[in-house]
C-alpha positions as CSV (number, residue, x, y, z in Angstrom):
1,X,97.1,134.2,30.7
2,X,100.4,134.7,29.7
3,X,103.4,137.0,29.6
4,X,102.0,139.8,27.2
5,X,104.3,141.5,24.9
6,X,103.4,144.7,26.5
7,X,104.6,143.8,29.8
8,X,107.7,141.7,28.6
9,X,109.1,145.0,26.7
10,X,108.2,147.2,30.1
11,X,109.8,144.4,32.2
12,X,113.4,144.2,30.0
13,X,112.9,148.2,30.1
14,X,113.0,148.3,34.0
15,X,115.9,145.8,34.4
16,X,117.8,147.5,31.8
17,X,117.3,150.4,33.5
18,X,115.8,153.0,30.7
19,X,115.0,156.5,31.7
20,X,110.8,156.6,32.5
21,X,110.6,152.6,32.8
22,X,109.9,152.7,35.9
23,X,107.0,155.7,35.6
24,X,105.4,153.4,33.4
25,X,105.9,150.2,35.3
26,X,104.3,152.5,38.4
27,X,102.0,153.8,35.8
28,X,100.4,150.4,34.6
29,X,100.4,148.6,38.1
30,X,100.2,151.1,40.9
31,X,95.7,150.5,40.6
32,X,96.6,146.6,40.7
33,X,98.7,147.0,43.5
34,X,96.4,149.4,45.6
35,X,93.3,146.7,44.6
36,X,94.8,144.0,46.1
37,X,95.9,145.8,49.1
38,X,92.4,146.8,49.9
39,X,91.0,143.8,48.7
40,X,93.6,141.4,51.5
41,X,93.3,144.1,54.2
42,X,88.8,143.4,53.7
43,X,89.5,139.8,53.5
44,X,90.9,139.7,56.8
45,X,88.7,141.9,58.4
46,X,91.8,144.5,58.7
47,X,90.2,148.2,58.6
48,X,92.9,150.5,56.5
49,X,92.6,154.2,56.6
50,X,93.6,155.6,53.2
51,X,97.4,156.4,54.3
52,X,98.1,153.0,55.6
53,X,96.6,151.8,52.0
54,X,99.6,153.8,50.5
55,X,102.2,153.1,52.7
56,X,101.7,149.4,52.4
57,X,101.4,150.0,48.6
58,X,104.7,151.5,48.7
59,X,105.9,148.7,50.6
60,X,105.2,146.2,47.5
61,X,106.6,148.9,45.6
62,X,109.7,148.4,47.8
63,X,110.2,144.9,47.5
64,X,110.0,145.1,43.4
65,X,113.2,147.2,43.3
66,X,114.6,145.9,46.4
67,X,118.2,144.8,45.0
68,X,118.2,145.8,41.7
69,X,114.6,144.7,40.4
70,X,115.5,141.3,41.8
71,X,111.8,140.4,42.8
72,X,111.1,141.0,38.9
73,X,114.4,139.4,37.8
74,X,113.1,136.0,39.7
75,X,109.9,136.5,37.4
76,X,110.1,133.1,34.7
77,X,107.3,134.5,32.4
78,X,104.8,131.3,33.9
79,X,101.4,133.8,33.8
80,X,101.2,137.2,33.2
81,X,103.4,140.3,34.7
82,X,99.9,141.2,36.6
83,X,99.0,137.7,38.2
84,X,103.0,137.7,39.2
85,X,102.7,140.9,41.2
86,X,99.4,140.1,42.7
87,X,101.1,137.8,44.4
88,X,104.0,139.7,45.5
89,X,101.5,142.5,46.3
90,X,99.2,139.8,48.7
91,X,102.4,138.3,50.7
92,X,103.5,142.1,51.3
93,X,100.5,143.0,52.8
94,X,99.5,139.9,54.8
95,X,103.6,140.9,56.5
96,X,102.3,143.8,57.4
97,X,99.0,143.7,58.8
98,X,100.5,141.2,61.0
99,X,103.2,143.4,61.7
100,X,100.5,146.2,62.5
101,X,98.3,143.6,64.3
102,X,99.9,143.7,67.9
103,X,100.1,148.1,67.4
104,X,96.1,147.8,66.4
105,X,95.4,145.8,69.5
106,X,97.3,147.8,71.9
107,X,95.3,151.1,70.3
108,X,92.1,149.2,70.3
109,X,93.0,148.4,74.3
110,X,93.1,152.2,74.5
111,X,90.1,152.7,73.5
112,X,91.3,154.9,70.5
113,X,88.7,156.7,68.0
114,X,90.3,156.3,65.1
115,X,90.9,152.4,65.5
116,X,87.8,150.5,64.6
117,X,86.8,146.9,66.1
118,X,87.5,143.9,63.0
119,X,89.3,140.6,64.4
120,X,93.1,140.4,64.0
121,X,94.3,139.3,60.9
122,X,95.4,135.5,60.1
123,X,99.4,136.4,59.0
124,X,99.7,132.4,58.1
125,X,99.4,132.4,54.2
126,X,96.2,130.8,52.6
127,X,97.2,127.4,52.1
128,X,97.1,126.7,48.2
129,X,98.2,130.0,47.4
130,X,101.9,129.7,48.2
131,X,103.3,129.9,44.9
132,X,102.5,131.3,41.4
133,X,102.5,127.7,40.3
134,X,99.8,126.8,42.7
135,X,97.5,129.8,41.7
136,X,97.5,128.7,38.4
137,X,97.0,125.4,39.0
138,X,94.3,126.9,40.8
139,X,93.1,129.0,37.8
140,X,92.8,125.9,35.6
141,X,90.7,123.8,37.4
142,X,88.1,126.8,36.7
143,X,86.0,126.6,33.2
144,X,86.8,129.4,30.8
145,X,84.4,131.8,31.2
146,X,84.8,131.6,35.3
147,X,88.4,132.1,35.1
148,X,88.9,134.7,32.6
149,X,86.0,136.7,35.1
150,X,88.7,136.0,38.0
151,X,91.3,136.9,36.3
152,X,90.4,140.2,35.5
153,X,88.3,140.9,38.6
154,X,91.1,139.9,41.3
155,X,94.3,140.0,39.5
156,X,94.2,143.2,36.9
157,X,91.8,144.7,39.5
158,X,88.8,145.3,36.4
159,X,85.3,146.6,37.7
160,X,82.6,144.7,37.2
161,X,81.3,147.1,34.1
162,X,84.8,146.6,32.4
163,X,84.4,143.2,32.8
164,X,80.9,143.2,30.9
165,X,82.1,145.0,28.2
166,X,85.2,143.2,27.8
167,X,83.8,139.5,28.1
168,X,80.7,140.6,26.4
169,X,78.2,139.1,30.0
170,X,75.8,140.7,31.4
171,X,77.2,142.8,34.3
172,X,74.7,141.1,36.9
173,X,76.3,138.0,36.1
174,X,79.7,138.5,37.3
175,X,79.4,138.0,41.3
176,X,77.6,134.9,40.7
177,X,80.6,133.7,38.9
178,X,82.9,134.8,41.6
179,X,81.2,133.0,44.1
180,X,81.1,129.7,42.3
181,X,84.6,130.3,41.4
182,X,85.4,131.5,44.6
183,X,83.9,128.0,45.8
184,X,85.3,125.7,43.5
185,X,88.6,127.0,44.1
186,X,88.3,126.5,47.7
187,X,86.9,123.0,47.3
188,X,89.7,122.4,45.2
189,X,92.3,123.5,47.9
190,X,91.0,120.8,50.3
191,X,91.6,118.0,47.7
């Protein structure tokens, strides 16, 4: 998927600095951004309670302004402004939960309520998934149909119902073709 017009007017907006450009950057990605935090933190068994979920959100936030935008200035336009920060937003998180990994363990050693019991997170990147580059090359070896489901499932954070309606399937249909994508992809990362 490419750079939409959409984001590629919001984008010169926010480097350009125009008054509300950045309300409307927070505006269209801030759901992403919180999906894919939740959605790393489950994947590596990492419990969040809802205020580390925003504080790590704001960290990704962070590091799209951090020195004048230049996260987004380093942006080349390869896939679209939502599969870009997906991955900005997935490398910020797996940072820290495994900066938060040796605080949970000394907590958990305590005993502590309000700490539950999942294993310490993996902070070593998944291999295959190092740069924007290889996620697409990633995406292609996918058919259509399977990667326009990932697409909008993982990267633009779409429910399973939006999904339905959008790529006209049937709504049971759609976590069969994550799995097999899911799959696929993985047995593609080993070639």
């Amino acid at each position: 998927m490419a750079l939409t017009p959409r984001d590629r007017d919001l984008l010169r907006r926010c480097l350009h600095h125009e008054p509300g450009s950045w309300n409307d950057f927070v505006d269209r990605f801030l759901g992403l951004v919180y999906h894919v935090v939740r959605h790393t933190a489950d994947l590596r068994s990492f419990t969040l309670k809802a205020e580390d979920t925003e504080d790590i959100a704001a960290q990704v936030l962070l590091q799209v302004v951090d020195n004048d935008y230049a996260a987004l200035r380093q942006f080349r336009g390869n896939s679209s402004l939502a599969t870009y920060l997906t991955v900005i937003a997935r490398r910020t998180c797996v940072s820290e939960l495994a900066r938060r990994a040796p605080i949970r363990e000394q907590v958990k050693g305590n005993n502590h309520p309000l700490i539950e019991e999942p294993e310490a997170p993996d902070s070593s990147p998944s291999k295959g998934l190092e740069t924007m580059d290889e996620v697409v090359q990633l995406l292609k070896k996918l058919p259509e149909k399977d990667r326009s489901v990932v697409k909008l499932y993982f990267l633009e954070g779409r429910s399973y119902e939006e999904i339905s309606k959008e790529l006209t399937i049937p709504v049971n249909s759609i976590g069969p073709i994550l799995s097999r994508a899911r799959r696929k992809m993985q047995g593609s990362e080993e070639e």
